[in-house]
LOGUPA-166442 format. One record per atom (N, C-alpha, C): residue in one letter; y, x, z. Coordinates in steps of 0.1 Angstrom, whole numbers, padded with zeros to 4 digits, always signed. Layout:
N
AYXZ
...
# end
This chain:
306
X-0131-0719+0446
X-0138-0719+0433
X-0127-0721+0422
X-0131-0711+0412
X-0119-0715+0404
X-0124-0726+0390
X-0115-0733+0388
X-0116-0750+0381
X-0115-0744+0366
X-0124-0742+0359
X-0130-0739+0344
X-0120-0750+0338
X-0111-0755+0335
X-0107-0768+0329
X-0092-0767+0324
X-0091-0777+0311
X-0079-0773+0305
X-0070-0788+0309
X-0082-0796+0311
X-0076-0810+0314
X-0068-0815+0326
X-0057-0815+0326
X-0050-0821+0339
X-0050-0830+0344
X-0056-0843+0335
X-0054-0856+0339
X-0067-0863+0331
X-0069-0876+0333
X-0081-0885+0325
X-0072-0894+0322
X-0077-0903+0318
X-0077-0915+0313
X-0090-0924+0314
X-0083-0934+0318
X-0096-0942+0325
X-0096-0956+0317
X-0107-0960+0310
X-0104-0970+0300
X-0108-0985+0308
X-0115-0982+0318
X-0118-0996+0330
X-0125-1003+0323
X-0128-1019+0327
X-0138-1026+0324
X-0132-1032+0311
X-0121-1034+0308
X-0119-1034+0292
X-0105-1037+0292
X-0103-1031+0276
X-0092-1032+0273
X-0080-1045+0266
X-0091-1053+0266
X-0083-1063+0261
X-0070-1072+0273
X-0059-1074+0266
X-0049-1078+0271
X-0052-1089+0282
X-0060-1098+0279
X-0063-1113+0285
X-0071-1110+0294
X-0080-1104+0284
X-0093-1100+0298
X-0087-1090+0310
X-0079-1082+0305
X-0076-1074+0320
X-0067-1083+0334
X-0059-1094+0328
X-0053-1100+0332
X-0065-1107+0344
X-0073-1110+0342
X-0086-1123+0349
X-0091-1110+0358
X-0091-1098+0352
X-0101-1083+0359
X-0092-1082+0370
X-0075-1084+0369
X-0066-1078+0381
X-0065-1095+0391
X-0065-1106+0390
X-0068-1113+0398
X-0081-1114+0401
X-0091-1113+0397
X-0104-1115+0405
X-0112-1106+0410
X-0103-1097+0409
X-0111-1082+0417
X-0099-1075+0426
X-0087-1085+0425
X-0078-1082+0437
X-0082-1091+0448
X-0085-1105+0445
X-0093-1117+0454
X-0103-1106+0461
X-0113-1105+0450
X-0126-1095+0459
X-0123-1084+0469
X-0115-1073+0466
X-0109-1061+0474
X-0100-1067+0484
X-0093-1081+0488
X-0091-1083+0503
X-0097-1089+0509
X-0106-1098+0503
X-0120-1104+0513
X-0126-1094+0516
X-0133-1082+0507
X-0139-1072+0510
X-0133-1066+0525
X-0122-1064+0525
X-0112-1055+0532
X-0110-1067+0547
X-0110-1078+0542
X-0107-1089+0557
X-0119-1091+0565
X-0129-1093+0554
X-0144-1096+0561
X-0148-1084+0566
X-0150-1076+0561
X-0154-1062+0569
X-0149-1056+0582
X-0133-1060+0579
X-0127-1056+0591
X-0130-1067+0605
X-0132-1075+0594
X-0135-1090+0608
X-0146-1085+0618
X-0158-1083+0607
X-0173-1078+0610
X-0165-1068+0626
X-0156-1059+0620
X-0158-1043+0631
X-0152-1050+0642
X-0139-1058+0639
X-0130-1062+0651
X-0138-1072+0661
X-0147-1078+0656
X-0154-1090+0663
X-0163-1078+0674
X-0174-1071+0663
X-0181-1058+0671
X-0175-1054+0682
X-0167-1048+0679
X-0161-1040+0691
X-0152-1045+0700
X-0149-1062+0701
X-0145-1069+0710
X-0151-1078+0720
X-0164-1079+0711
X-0174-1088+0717
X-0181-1081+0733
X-0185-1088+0741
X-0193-1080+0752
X-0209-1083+0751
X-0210-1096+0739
X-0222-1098+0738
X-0226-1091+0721
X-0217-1081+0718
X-0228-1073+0702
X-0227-1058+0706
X-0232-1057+0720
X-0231-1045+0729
X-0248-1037+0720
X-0254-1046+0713
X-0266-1035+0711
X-0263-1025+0701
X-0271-1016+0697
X-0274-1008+0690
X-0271-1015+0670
X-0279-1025+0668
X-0279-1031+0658
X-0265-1032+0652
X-0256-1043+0661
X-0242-1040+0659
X-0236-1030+0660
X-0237-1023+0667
X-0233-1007+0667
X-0233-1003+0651
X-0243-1000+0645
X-0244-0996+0633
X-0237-1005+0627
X-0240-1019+0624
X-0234-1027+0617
X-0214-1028+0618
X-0211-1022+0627
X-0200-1022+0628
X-0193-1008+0620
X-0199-0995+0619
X-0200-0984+0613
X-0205-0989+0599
X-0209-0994+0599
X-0215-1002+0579
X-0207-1007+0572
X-0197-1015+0584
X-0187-1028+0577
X-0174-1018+0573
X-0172-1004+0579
X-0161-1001+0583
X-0161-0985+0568
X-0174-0980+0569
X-0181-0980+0554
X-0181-0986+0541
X-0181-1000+0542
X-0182-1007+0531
X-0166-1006+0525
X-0155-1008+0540
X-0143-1009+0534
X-0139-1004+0525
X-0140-0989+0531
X-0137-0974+0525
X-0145-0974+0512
X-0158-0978+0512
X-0162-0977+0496
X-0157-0985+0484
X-0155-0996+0492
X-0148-1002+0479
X-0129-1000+0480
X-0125-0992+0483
X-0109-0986+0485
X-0107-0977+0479
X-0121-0971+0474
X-0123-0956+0464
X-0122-0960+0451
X-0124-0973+0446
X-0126-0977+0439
X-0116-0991+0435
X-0116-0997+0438
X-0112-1011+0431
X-0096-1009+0434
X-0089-1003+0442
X-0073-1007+0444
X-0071-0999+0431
X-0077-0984+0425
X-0073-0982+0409
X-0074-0988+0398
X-0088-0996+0403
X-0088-1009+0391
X-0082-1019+0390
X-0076-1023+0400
X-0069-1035+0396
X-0055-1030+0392
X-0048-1017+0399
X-0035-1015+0390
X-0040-1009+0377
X-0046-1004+0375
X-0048-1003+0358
X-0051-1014+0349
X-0055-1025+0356
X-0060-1035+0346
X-0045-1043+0343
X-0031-1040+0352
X-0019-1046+0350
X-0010-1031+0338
X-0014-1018+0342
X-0005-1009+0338
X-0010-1005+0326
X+0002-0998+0320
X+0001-0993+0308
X-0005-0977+0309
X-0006-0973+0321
X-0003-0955+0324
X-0017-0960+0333
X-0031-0958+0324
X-0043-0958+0331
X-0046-0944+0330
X-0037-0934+0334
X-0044-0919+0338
X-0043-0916+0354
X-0054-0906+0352
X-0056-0900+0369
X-0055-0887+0367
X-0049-0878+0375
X-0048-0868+0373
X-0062-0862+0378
X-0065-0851+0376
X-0078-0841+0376
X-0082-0842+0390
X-0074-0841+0400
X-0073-0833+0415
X-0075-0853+0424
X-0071-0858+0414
X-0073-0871+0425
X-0090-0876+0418
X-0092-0871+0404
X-0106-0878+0399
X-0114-0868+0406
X-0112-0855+0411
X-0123-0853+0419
X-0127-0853+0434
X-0112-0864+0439
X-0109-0866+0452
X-0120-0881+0455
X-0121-0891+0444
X-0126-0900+0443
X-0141-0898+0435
X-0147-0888+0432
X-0160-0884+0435
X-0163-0882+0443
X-0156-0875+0455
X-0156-0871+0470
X-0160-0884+0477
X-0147-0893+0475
X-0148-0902+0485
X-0161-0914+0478
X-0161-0915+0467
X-0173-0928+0466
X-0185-0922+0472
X-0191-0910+0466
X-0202-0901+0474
X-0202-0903+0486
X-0190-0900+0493
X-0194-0895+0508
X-0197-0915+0513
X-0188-0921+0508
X-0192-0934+0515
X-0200-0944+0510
X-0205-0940+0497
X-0220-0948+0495
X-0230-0939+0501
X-0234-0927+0506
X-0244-0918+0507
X-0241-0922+0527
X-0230-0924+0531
X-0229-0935+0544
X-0234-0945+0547
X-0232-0954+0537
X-0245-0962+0535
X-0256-0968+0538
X-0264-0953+0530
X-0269-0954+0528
X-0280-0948+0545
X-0272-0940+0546
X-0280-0934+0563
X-0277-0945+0570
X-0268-0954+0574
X-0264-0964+0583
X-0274-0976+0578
X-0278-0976+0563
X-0287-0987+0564
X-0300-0982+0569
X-0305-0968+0568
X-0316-0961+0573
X-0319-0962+0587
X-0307-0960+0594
X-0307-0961+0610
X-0308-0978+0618
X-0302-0989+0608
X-0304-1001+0610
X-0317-1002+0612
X-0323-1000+0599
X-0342-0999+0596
X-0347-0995+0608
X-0346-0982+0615
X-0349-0979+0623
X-0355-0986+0638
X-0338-0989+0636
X-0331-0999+0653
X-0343-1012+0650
X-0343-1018+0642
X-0352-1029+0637
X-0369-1024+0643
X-0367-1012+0635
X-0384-1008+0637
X-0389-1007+0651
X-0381-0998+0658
X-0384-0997+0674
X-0379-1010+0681
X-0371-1018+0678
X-0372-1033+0688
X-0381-1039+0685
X-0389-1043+0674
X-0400-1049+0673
X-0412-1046+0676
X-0412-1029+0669
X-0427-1026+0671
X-0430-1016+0688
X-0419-1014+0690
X-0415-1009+0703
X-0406-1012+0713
X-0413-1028+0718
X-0395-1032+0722
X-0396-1028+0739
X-0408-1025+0744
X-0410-1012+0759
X-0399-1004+0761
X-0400-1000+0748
X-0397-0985+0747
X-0385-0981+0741
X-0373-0996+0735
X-0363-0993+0732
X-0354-0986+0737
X-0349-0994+0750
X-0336-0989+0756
X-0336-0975+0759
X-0349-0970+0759
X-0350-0951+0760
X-0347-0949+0745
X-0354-0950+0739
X-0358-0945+0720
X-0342-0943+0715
X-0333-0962+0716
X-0324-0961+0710
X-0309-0963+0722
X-0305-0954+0728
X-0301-0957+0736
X-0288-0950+0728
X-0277-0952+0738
X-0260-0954+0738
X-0256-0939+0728
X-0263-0928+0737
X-0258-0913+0735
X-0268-0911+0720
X-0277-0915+0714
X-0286-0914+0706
X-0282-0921+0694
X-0273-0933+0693
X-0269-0938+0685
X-0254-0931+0681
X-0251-0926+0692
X-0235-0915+0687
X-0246-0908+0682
X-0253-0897+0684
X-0260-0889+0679
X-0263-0888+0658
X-0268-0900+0661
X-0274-0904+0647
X-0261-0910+0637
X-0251-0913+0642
X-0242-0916+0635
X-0234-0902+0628
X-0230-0895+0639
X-0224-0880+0633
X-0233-0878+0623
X-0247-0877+0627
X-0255-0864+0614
X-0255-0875+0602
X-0252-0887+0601
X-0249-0895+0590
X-0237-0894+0588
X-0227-0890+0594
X-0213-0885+0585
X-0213-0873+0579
X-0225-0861+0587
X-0229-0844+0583
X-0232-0845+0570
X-0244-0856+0573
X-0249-0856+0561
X-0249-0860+0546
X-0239-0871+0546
X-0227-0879+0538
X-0215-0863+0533
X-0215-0859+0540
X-0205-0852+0540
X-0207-0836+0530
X-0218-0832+0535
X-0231-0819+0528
X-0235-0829+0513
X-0236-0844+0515
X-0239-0844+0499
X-0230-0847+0490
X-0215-0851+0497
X-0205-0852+0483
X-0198-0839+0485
X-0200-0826+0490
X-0194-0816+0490
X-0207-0807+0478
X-0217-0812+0475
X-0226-0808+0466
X-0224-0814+0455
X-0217-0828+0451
X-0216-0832+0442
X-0199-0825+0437
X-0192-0822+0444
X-0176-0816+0440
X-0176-0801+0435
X-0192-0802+0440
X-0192-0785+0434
X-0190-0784+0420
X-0204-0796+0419
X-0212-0797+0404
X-0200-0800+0399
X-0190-0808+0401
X-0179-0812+0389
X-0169-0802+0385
X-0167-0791+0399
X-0159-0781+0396
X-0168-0771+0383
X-0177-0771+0386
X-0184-0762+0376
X-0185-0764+0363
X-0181-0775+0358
X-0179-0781+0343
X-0168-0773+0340
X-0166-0770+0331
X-0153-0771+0319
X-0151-0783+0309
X-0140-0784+0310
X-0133-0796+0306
X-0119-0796+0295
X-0124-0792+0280
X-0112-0792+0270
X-0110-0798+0263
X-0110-0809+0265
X-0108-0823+0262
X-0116-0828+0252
X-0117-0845+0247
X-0106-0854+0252
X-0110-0860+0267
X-0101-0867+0270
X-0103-0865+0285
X-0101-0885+0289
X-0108-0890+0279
X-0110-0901+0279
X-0119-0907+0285
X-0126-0914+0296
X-0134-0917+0303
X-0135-0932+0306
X-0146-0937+0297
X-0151-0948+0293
X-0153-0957+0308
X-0149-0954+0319
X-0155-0961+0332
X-0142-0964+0342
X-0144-0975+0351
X-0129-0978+0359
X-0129-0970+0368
X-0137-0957+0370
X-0133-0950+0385
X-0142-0940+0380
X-0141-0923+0387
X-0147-0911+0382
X-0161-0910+0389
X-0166-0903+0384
X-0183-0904+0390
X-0184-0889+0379
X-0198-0885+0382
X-0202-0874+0378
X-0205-0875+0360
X-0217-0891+0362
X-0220-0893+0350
X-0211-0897+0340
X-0198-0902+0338
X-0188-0902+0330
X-0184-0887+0328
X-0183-0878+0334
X-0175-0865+0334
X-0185-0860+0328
X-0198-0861+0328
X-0208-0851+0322
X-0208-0854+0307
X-0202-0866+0303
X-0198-0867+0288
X-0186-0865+0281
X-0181-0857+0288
X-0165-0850+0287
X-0168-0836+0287
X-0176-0829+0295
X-0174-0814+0295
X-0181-0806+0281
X-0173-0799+0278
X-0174-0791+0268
X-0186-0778+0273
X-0196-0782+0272
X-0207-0773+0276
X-0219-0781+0281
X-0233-0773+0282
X-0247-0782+0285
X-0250-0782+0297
X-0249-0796+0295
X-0249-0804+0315
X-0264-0808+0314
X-0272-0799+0310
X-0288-0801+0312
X-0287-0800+0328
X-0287-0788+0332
X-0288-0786+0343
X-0278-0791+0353
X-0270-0799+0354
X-0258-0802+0361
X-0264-0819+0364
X-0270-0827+0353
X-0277-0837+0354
X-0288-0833+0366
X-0298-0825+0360
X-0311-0820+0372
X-0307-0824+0385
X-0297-0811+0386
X-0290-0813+0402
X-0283-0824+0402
X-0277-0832+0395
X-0273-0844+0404
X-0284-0859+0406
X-0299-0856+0393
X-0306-0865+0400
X-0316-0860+0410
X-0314-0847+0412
X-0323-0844+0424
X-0311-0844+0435
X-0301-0847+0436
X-0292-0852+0443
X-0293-0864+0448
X-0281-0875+0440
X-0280-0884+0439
X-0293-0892+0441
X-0299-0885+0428
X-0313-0898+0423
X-0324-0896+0432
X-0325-0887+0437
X-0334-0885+0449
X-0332-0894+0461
X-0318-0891+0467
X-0316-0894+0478
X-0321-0911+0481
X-0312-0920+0465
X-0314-0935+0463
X-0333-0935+0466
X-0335-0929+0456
X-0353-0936+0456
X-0357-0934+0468
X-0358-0920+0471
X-0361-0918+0486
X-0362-0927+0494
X-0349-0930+0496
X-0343-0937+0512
X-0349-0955+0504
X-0345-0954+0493
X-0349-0970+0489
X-0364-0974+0488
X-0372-0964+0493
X-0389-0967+0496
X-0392-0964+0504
X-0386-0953+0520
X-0386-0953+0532
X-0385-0969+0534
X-0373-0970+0528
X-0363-0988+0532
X-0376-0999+0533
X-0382-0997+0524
X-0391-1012+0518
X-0401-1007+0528
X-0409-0997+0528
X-0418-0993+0538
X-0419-0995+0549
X-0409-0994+0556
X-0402-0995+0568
X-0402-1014+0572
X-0395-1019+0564
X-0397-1035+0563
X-0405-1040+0567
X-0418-1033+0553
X-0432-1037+0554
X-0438-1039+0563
X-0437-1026+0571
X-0442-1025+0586
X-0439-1034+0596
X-0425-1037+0593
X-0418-1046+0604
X-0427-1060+0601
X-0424-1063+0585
X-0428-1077+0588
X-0445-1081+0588
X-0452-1071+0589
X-0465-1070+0591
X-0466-1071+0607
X-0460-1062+0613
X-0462-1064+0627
X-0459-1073+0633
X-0450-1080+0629
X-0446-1095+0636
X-0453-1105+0637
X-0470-1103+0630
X-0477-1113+0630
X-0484-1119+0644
X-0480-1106+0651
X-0484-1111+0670
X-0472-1115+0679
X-0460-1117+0671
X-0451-1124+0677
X-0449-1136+0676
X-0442-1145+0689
X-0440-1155+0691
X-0430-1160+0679
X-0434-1175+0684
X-0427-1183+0667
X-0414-1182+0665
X-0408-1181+0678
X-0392-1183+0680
X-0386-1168+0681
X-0400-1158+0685
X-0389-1144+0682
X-0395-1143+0671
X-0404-1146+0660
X-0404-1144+0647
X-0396-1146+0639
X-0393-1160+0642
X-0383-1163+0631
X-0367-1155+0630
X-0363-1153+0646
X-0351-1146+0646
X-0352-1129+0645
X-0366-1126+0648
X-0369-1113+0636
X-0367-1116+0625
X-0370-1122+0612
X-0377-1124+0601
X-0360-1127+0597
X-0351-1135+0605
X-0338-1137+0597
X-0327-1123+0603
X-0329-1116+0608
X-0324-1104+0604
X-0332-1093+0598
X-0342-1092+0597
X-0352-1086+0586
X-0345-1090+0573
X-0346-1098+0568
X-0344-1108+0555
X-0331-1099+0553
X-0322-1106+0563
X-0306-1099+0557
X-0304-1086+0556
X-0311-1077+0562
X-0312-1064+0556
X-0321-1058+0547
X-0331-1060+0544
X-0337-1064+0529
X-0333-1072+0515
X-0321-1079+0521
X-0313-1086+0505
X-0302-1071+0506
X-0293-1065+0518
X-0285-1060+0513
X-0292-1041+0509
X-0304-1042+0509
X-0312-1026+0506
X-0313-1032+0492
X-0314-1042+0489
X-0321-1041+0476
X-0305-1042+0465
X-0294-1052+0467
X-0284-1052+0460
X-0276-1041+0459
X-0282-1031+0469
X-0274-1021+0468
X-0277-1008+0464
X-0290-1004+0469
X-0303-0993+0457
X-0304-0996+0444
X-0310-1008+0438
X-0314-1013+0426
X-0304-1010+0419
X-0289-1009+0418
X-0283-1002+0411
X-0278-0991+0410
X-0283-0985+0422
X-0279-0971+0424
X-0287-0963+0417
X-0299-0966+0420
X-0309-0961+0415
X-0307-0963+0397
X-0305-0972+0391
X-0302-0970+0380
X-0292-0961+0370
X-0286-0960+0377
X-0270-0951+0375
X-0278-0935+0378
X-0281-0936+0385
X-0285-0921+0394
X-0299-0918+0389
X-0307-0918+0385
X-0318-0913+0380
X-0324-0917+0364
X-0315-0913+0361
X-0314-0914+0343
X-0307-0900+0337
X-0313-0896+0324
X-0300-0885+0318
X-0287-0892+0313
X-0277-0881+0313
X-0265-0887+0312
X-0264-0896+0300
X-0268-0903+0295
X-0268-0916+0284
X-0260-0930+0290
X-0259-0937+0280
X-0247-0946+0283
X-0253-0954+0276
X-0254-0965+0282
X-0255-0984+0284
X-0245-0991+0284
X-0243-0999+0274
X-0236-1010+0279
X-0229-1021+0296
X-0244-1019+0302
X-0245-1023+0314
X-0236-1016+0324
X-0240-1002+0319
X-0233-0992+0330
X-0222-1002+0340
X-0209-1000+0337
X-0198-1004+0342
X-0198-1017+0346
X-0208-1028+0343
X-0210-1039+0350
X-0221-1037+0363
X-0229-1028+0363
X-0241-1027+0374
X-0228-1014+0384
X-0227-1006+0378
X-0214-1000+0392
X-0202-1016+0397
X-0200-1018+0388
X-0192-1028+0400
X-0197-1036+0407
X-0215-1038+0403
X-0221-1043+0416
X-0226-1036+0431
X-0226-1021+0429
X-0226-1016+0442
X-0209-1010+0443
X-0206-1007+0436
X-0191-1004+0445
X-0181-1019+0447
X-0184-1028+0444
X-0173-1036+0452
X-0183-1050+0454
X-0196-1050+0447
X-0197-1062+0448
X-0206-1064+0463
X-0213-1052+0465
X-0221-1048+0477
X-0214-1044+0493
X-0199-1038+0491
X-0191-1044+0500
X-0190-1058+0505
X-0186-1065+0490
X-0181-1079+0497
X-0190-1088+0501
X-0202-1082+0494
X-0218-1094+0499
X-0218-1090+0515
X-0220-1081+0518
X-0224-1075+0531
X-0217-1084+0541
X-0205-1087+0548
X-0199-1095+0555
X-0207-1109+0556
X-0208-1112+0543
X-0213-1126+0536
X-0228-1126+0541
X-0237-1119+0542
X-0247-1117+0545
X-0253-1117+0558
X-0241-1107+0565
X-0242-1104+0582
X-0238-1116+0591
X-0227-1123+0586
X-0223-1134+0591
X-0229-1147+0590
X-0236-1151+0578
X-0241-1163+0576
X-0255-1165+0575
X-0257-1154+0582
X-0270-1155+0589
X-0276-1147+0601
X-0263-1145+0606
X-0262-1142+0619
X-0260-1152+0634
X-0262-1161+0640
X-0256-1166+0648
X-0249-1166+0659
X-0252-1151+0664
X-0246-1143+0672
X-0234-1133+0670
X-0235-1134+0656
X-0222-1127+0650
X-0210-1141+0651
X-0214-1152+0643
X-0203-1162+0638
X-0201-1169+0653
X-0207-1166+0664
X-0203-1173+0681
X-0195-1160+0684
X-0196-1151+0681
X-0187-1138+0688
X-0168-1141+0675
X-0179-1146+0667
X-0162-1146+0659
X-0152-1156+0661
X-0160-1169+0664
X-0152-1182+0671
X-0146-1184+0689
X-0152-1170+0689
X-0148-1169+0706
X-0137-1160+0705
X-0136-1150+0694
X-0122-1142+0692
X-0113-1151+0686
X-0116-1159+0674
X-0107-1168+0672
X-0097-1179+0686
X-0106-1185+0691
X-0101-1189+0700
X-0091-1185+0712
X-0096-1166+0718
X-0088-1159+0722
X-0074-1158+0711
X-0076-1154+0701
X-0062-1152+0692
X-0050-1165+0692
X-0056-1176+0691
X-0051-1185+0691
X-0049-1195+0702
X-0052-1193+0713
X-0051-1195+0726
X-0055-1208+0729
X-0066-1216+0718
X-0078-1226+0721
X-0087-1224+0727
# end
């Protein structure tokens, strides 16, 4: 496709420009992006070393953590060197490299949190009938068509941005490229370029984010004929995946199903799902996990030969 556009590069104005403040933005969102990056990785390395997070649940959750990394790597390692540099431009071909990549790995996500739901739904309300339903080959299965499908919707969103024209200024009010900052740059009417991206985007969030709650519902409605002791350790991984559907939709859903208009908020509610929803996640799976944090003190101890 050929690129309608005069602009070679952006400029990215990040979460602000003031001298002091960027200074506090490049240490405390470099802190955030290697906890993000340590805990996550912890999450996958623990998973896939353990012999006891052999199920399904970890399965996914290990594919989530390893997701989350990548989302916030699309994003925050440009924000923290711009918030030190004087040269906050991106050229054209990498701003629509990182629509690619935030798309493909929040819309990851968002199927890996779908298939969690799932894994949840059939051990509780079908726990007969799990080890057939969600077995070894079926969970590879469901993961690919969540990378197909991740993959089919940020290759729909790279279209829509190639199809702008772009003759400047090429000034972009946000720390990292997205469609909705670009749709207030192109020189032409993004009536319909908005449409398709909230019947995109904005679809996909609400959608999946009321399957999500529905799906819960069910779960925690059904548990009222379970025992106290497998209630409760339903009910505390229920819980932890219900805090991280909601920190993580609720702003998506905001950003994604609105016309292209601009908020103040904007740029503070994106840094809550692109980096803040990474680094909760670990935080989340871990400390209220007890079978995660015994699989991680038994690798600790292998590492360190206690």
């Amino acid at each position: 496709m050929k690129i309608k556009s005069n602009v070679t590069e952006f400029i990215l104005l990040g979460l602000t420009q003031d001298p002091e403040k960027r200074k506090i933005v490049f240490v405390v969102f470099l802190i955030f992006y290697l906890a993000t990056i340590l805990g996550n990785l912890l999450i996958v390395v623990t998973i896939k070393t353990s012999p006891t997070l052999g199920s399904p649940m970890y399965y996914f959750l290990a594919y989530l953590s390893f997701a989350d990394a990548c989302f916030s790597t699309t994003t925050a390692p440009k924000l923290v060197v711009d918030s030190v540099s004087k040269n906050q431009t991106i050229s054209f071909n990498d701003c629509i490299t990182q629509v690619f990549a935030a798309h493909f790995f929040g819309c990851m996500e968002i199927f890996l949190l779908i298939l969690m739901a799932y894994d949840r739904y059939v051990a509780i309300c079908k726990p007969l009938h799990y080890s057939t339903i969600i077995s070894r080959r079926v969970c590879g299965i469901l993961v690919c068509l969540a990378w197909v499908g991740s993959c089919i919707h940020s290759t729909a969103q790279i279209l829509l941005a190639l199809s702008l024209p772009f003759c400047g200024p090429n000034l972009i009010d946000h720390y990292f490229c997205d469609l909705q900052p670009l749709l207030r740059l192109a020189c032409a009417d993004t009536y319909v370029v908005n449409l398709l991206i909230i019947s995109n985007s904005g679809v996909i969030c609400m959608v999946s984010f009321v399957l999500l709650i529905i799906s819960y519902i069910v779960i925690l409605y059904s548990l009222r004929n379970q025992s106290s002791e497998g209630k409760i350790k339903a009910l505390s991984t229920c819980n932890s995946h219900i805090i991280v559907v909601i920190i993580f939709f609720v702003p998506c859903i905001f950003i994604y199903t609105r016309p292209p208009t601009t908020f103040p908020v904007d740029k503070l509610v994106s840094v809550f799902y692109t980096i803040g929803t990474p680094l909760l996640n670990p935080l989340i799976y871990t400390l209220r996990n007890k079978e995660v944090k015994e699989a991680m003190k038994k690798l600790w101890r292998r590492l360190t030969g206690s």
